[in-house]
C-alpha positions in Angstrom: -22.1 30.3 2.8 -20.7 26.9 3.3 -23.9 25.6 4.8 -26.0 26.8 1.5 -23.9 25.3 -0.8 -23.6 21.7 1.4 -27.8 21.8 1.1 -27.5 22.5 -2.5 -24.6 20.0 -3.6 -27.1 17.5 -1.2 -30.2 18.3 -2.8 -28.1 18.0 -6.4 -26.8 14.9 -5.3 -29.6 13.3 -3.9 -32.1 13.9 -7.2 -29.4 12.7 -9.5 -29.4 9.8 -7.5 -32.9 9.3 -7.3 -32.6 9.5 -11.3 -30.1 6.7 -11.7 -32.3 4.5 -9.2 -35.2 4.7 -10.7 -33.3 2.7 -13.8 -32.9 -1.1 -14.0 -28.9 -0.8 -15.6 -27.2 -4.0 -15.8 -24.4 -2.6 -17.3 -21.9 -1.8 -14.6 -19.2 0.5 -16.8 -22.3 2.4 -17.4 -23.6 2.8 -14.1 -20.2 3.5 -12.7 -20.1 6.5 -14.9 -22.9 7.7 -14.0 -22.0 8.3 -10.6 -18.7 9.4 -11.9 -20.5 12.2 -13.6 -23.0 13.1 -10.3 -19.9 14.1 -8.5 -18.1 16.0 -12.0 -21.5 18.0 -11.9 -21.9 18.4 -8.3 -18.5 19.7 -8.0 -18.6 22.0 -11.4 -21.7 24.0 -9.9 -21.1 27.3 -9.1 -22.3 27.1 -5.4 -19.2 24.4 -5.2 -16.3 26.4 -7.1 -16.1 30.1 -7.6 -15.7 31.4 -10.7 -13.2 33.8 -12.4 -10.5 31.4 -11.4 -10.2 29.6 -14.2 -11.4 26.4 -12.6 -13.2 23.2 -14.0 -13.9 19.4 -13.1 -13.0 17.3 -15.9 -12.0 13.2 -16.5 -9.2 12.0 -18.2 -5.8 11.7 -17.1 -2.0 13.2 -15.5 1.1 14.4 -16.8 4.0 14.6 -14.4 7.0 16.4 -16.1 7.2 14.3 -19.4 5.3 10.8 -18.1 1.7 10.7 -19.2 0.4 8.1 -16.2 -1.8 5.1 -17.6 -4.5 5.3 -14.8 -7.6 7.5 -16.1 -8.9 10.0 -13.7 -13.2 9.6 -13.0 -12.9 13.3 -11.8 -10.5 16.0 -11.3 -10.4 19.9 -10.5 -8.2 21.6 -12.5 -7.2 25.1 -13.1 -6.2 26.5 -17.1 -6.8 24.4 -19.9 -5.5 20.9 -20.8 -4.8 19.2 -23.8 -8.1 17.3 -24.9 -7.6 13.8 -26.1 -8.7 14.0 -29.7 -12.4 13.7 -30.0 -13.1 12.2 -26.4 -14.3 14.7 -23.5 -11.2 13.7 -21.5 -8.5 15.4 -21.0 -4.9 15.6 -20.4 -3.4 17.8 -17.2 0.3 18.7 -15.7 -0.5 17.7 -12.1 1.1 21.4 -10.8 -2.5 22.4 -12.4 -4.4 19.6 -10.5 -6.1 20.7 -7.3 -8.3 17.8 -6.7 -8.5 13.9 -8.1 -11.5 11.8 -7.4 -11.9 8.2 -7.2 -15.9 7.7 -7.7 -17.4 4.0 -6.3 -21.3 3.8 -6.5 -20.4 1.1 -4.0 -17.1 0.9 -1.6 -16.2 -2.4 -0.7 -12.8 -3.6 0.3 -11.2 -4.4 -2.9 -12.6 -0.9 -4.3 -11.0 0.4 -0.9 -7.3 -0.9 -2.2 -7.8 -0.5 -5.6 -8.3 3.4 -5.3 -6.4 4.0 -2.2 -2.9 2.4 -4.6 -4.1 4.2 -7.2 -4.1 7.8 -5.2 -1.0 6.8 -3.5 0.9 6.1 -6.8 0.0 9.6 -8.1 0.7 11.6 -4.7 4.5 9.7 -5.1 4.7 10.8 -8.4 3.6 14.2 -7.2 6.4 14.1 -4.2 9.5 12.9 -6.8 8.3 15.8 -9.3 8.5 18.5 -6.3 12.3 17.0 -5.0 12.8 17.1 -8.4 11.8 21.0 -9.0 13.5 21.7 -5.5 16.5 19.8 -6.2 17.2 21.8 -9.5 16.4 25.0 -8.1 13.6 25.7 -10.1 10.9 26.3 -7.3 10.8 27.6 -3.5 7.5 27.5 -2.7 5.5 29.5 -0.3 5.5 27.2 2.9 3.9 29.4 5.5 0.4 27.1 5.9 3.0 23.8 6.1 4.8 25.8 8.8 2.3 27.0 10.7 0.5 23.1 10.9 3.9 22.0 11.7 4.4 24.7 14.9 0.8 23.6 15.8 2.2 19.7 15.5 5.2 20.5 17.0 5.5 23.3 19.8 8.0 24.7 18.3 8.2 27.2 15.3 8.1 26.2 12.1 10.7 27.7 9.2 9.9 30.5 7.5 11.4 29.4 4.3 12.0 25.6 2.8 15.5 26.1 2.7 15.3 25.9 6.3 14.3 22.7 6.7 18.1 22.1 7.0 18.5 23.6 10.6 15.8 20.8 12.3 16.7 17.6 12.8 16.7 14.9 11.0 12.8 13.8 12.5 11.4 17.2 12.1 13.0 17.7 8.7 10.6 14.5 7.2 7.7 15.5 9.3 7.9 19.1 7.9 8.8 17.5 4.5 5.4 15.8 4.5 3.8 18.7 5.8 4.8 20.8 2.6 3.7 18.5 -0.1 0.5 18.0 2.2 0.2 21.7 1.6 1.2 22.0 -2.0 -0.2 18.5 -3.8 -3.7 17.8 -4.8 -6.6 16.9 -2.5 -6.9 12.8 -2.6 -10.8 11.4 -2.4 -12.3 7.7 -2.6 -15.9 9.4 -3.0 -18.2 5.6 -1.9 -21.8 6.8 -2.3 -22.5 3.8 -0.5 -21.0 0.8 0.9 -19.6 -0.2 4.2 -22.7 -0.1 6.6 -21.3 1.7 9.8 -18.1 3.8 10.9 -16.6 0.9 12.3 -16.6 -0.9 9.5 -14.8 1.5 7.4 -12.0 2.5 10.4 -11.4 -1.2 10.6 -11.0 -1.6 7.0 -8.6 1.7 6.5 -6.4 -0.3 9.5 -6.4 -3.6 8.2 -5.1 -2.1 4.7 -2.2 -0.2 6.4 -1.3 -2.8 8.2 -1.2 -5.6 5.9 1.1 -8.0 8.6 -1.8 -6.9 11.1 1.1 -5.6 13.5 -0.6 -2.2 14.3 -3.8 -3.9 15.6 -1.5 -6.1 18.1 0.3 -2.9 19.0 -3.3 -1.5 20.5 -3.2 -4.2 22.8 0.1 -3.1 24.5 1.1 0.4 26.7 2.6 2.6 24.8 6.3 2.9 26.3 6.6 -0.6 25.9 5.6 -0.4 22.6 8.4 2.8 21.5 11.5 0.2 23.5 11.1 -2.6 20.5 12.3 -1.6 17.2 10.1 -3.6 15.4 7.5 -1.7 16.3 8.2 0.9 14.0 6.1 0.7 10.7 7.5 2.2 8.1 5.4 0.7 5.7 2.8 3.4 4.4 4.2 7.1 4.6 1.7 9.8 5.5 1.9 11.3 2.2 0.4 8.0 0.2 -3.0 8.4 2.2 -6.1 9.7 1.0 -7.3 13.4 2.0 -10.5 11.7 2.2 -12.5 8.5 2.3 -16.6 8.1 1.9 -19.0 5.4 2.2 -22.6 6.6 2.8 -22.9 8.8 5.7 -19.4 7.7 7.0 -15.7 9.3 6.5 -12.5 8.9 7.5 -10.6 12.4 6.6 -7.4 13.8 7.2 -6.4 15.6 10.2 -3.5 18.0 8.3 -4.5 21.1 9.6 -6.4 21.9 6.2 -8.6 22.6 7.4 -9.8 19.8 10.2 -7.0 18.8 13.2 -7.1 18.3 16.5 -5.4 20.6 19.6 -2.1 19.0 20.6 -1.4 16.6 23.4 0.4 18.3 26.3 3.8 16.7 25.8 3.6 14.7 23.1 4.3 15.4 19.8 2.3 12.3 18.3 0.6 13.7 15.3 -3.7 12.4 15.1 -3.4 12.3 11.1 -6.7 10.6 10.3 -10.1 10.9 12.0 -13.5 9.6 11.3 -17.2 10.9 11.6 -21.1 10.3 10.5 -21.7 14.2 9.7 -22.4 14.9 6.0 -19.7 13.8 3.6 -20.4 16.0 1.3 -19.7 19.3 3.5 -16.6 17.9 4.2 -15.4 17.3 0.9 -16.5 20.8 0.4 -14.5 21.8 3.3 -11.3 20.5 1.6 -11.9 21.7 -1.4 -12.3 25.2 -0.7 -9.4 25.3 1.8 -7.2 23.9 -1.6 -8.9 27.1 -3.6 -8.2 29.3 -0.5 -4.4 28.1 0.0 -3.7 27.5 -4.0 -4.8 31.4 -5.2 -4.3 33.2 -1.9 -7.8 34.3 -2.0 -10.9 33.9 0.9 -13.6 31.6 0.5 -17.0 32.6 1.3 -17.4 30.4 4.8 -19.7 32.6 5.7 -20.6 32.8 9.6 -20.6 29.3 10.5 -20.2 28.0 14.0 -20.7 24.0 13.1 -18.4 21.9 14.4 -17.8 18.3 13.0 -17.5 15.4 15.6 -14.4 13.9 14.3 -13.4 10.4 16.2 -9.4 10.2 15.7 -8.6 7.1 14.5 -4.5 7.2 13.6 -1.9 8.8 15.4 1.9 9.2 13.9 5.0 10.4 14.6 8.7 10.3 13.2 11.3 8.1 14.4 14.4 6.5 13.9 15.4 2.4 13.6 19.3 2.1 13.2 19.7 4.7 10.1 16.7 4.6 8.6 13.8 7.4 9.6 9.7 6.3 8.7 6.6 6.8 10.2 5.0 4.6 13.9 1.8 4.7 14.0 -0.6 3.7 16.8 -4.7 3.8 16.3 -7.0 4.6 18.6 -9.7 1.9 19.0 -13.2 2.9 20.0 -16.3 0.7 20.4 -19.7 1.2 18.1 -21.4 2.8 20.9 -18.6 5.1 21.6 -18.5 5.9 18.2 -22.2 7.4 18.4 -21.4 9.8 20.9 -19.5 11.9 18.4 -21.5 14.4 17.1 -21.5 17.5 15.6 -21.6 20.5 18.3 -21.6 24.2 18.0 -18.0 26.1 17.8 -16.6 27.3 21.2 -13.2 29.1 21.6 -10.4 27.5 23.9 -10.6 28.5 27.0 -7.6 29.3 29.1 -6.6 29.4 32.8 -5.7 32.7 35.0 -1.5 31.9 34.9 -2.1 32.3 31.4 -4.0 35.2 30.7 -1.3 36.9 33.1 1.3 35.7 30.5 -0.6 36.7 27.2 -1.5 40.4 28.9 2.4 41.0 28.3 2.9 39.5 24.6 0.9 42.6 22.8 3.9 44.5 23.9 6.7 41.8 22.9 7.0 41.2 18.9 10.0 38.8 19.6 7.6 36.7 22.3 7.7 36.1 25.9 11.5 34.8 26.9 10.8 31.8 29.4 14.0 31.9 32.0 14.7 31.7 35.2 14.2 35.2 35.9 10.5 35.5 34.6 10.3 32.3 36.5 11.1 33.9 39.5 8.6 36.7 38.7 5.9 33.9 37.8 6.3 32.4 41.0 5.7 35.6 43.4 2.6 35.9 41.5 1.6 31.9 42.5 1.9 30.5 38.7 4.4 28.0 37.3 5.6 29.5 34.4 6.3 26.5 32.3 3.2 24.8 33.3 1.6 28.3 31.7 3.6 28.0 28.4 3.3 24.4 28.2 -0.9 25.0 28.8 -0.4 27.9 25.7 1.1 25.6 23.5 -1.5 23.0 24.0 -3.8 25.1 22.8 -1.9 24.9 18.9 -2.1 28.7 18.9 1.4 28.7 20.5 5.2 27.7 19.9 8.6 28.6 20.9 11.3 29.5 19.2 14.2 28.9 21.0 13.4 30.2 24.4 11.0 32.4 23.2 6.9 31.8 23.5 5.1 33.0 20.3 1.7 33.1 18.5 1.6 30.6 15.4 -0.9 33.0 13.8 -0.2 36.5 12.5 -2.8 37.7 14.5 -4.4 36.1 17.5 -6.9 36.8 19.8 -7.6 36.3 23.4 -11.1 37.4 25.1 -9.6 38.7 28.5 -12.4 38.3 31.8 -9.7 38.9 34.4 -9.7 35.7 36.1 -9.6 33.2 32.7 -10.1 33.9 28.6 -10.4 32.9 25.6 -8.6 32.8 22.5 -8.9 32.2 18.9 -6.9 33.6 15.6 -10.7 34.5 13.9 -11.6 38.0 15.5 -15.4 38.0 15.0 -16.1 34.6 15.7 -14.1 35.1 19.1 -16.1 38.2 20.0 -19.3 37.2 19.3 -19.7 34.1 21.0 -18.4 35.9 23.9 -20.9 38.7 23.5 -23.8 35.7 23.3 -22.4 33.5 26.2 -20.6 36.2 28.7 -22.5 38.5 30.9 -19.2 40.4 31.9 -17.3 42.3 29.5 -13.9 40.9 28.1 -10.9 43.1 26.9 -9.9 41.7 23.5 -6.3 41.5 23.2 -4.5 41.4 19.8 -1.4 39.8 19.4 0.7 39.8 16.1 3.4 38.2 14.7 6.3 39.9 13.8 
């Protein structure tokens, strides 16, 4: 389903377009809301948005608490009603009833870049005062299981199961997690360029250069990495995680959020560095899709009609993060990932494959269907692990690699509820989506597997 309704926003997208070309407008306000109003439509259509949820794409502008902000809104997808602004078609919402905001260029260039990315980041900080604000006053305790289970993924080790939790991790895992929430619970962020900056490059180099402004990072690229974590100067803490945009466009190019809703990357053995933005040439517009009905999907509780898709987009990370701490203060290091123009090109879009993992670890995972608590790593399962020729923390540490994985404690579990892992004796394969696991393994295994199903208690 996905697929059908990223050909039909195209095709929408593409004749509107089209339209607005074939016009000699001089007037710029005018042509700007043109485009403002391609993307409202686009979005409004009901191969975009279900409906019977009460959902709509409007303009106008956002109320948090009792503060009407002063910035208007080109687009915005919104759940209820809103108060109208007299005779005008804009209107006026609470931003707990704001899924998605929109910041609409016919033409990104850099001071459109700045312009919208300050703009977004100003209402996400409004968004993360209002929320300490509810929290703070007791008024809300949200459900945080997605935020936990991206944070267990980040992490290695298992999220809370409540927010009132938060208090039992550190002081680093406690902002990380922090973020993770109101990644979770505020609205989806977009710079929507139909066109502008001419190659990926281009717009990666631009997204730096902004969060940068002292051009530090780019000098920190030059230098190894554990001679970059010894100087305390090297820690930005300049531009917090939550102030960036879900996504950036300009033509065919994108930079979009790797927050585990839905597009992240597997973790790095041993590090907990989290790859927060990526970038890619595949179709903007399925990705914005993408976001969008991950938002509906988390925000009602409901399943959107993906449909049996096995495209995968050829991200190319572009920012890693992570939490640390500079005398008392905590904020976010960052270190970006340069690639050249022709490495760039090798990222394409491929077809979905499941992880695959080694013999020492489908040993391991044959015992976990039995163990609802998880698999207690000690020295006597060590001991049992080595008469069998596998190093047991090299097995849990290859698990949790795989982000389906954490501990808790001493305890190895499955992030998922449910998880799968394709069993052909000698290796496997696992993934938390039981039909896509088993049919590529029907379509790419001659032997048969044993599927085994592991839940979370």
């Amino acid at each position: 389903m996905i697929v059908e309704a990223t050909e039909l926003l195209s095709a929408f997208v593409k004749e509107e377009q089209d339209k607005l070309e074939s016009i000699n407008m001089p007037h710029m306000p005018t042509l700007g809301k043109a485009y403002e109003e391609i993307t409202k439509h686009g979005i409004n259509q009901s191969f975009s948005i279900p409906k019977g949820l009460n959902l709509s794409v409007v303009s106008g502008f956002i109320r948090v608490g009792e503060e009407q902000l002063p910035n208007q809104i080109d687009c915005m997808l919104v759940k209820g009603k809103g108060d109208k602004y007299g005779l005008t078609d804009e209107y006026i919402y609470d931003i707990e009833n704001v899924l998605a905001i929109f910041e609409v260029k016919k033409t990104l260039n850099k001071d459109d870049f700045i312009d919208a990315y300050e703009h977004l980041a100003i209402l996400r900080k409004k968004y993360s005062e209002f929320f300490s604000g509810k929290m703070d006053a007791m008024e809300l305790r949200p459900n945080i299981n997605v935020a936990s289970e991206i944070f267990s993924k980040i992490t290695g080790v298992s999220g809370p199961s409540n927010y009132d939790d938060i208090f039992y991790l550190d002081k680093e895992s406690q902002v990380l997690f922090y973020s993770l929430v109101i990644e979770q619970l505020a609205p989806v962020t977009i710079i929507h360029g139909y066109g502008g900056y001419k190659s990926e490059k281009g717009l990666r180099d631009v997204f730096l250069d902004y969060l940068d402004e002292d051009n530090y990072l780019k000098n920190l690229t030059k230098k190894k990495k554990k001679e970059e974590e010894k100087k305390a100067d090297s820690i930005n803490m300049i531009r917090g995680i939550n102030s960036i945009p879900t996504l950036i466009t300009a033509n065919e190019f994108s930079l979009v959020k790797t927050n585990g809703l839905p597009y992240s990357f597997s973790k790095e053995r041993n590090k907990n560095d989290w790859a927060v933005i990526a970038s890619g040439r595949d179709n903007p517009l399925r990705i914005m899709l993408e976001l969008i009905w991950s938002k509906i999907s988390i925000q009602f509780d409901i399943s959107m009609p993906w449909g049996n898709d096995d495209h995968v987009e050829g991200l190319a990370p572009l920012l890693y993060a992570k939490v640390v701490k500079k005398d008392e203060l905590l904020g976010w290091y960052y270190r970006s990932f340069d690639i050249s123009t022709k490495k760039l090109k090798s990222f394409l879009p491929s077809k979905y494959e499941p992880l695959r993992i080694s013999n020492g670890a489908i040993h391991l995972v044959r015992k976990l269907p039995l163990m609802p608590d998880g698999y207690i790593v000690n020295d006597e399962n060590r001991n049992v692990f080595d008469t069998k020729g596998f190093d047991l923390d090299g097995v849990v540490a290859e698990l949790i690699s795989t982000s389906y994985f954490a501990l808790n404690g001493s305890n190895l579990l499955t992030i998922h509820h449910t998880t799968y892992v394709c069993d052909f004796n000698e290796y496997g394969f696992i993934d938390s989506q039981f039909q896509r696991l088993k049919s590529w393994c029907d379509n790419n295994e001659d032997n048969a597997g044993i599927i085994h199903c592991i839940i979370l208690s």
